[in-house]
C-alpha positions in Angstrom: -30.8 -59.3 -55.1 -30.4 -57.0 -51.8 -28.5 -53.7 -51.7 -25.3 -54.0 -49.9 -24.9 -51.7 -47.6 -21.7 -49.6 -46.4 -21.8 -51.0 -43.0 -22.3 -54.5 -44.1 -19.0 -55.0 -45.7 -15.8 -55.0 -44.0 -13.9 -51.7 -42.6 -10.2 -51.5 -43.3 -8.5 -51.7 -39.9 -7.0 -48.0 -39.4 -3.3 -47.3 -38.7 -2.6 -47.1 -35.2 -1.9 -43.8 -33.5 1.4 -43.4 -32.5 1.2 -40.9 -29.5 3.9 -39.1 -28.5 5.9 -40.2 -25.3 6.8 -37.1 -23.9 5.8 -35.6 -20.8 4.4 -39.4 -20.1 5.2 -40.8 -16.8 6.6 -44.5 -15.9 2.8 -45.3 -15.1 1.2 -44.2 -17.9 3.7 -45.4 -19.8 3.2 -49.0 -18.2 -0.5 -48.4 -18.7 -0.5 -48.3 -22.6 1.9 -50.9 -22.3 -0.6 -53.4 -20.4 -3.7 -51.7 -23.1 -1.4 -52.8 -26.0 -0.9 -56.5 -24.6 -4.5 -57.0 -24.0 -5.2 -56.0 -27.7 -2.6 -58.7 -29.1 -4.1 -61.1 -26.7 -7.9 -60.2 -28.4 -6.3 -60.6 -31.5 -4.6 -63.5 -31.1 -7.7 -65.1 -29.6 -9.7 -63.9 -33.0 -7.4 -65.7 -35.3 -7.3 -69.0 -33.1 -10.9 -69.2 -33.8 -10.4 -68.4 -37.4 -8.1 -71.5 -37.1 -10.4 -73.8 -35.2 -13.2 -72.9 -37.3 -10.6 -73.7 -41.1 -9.7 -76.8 -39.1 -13.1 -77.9 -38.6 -14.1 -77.5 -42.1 -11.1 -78.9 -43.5 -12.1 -82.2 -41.2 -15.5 -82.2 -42.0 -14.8 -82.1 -46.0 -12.0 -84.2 -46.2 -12.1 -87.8 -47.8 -12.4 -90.5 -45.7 
């Protein structure tokens, strides 16, 4: 049987920074803002096809 290797097996997701506001302007501040929405959009998408892809199994195994 193979060896397993570290980078083979799933990473822990790591805790998000939580920067510090101040001294941020309205821009930047509307700029993390828009970062942070496309990162729930990714993630979003990522279980979707998680979904689509339980959904398809559970169709292709179920009982007629």
């Amino acid at each position: 049987m193979p060896a397993i290797h570290d980078e083979e097996l799933p990473r822990r997701r790591q805790a998000l920074e939580k920067p510090r506001f101040d001294g941020w302007d309205v821009a930047q501040l509307q700029d993390y803002i828009a970062e942070l929405k496309d990162e729930i959009t990714r993630a979003e998408a990522a279980i979707g096809a998680r979904n689509d892809h339980r959904a398809a199994a559970e169709a292709f195994f179920r009982k007629p």
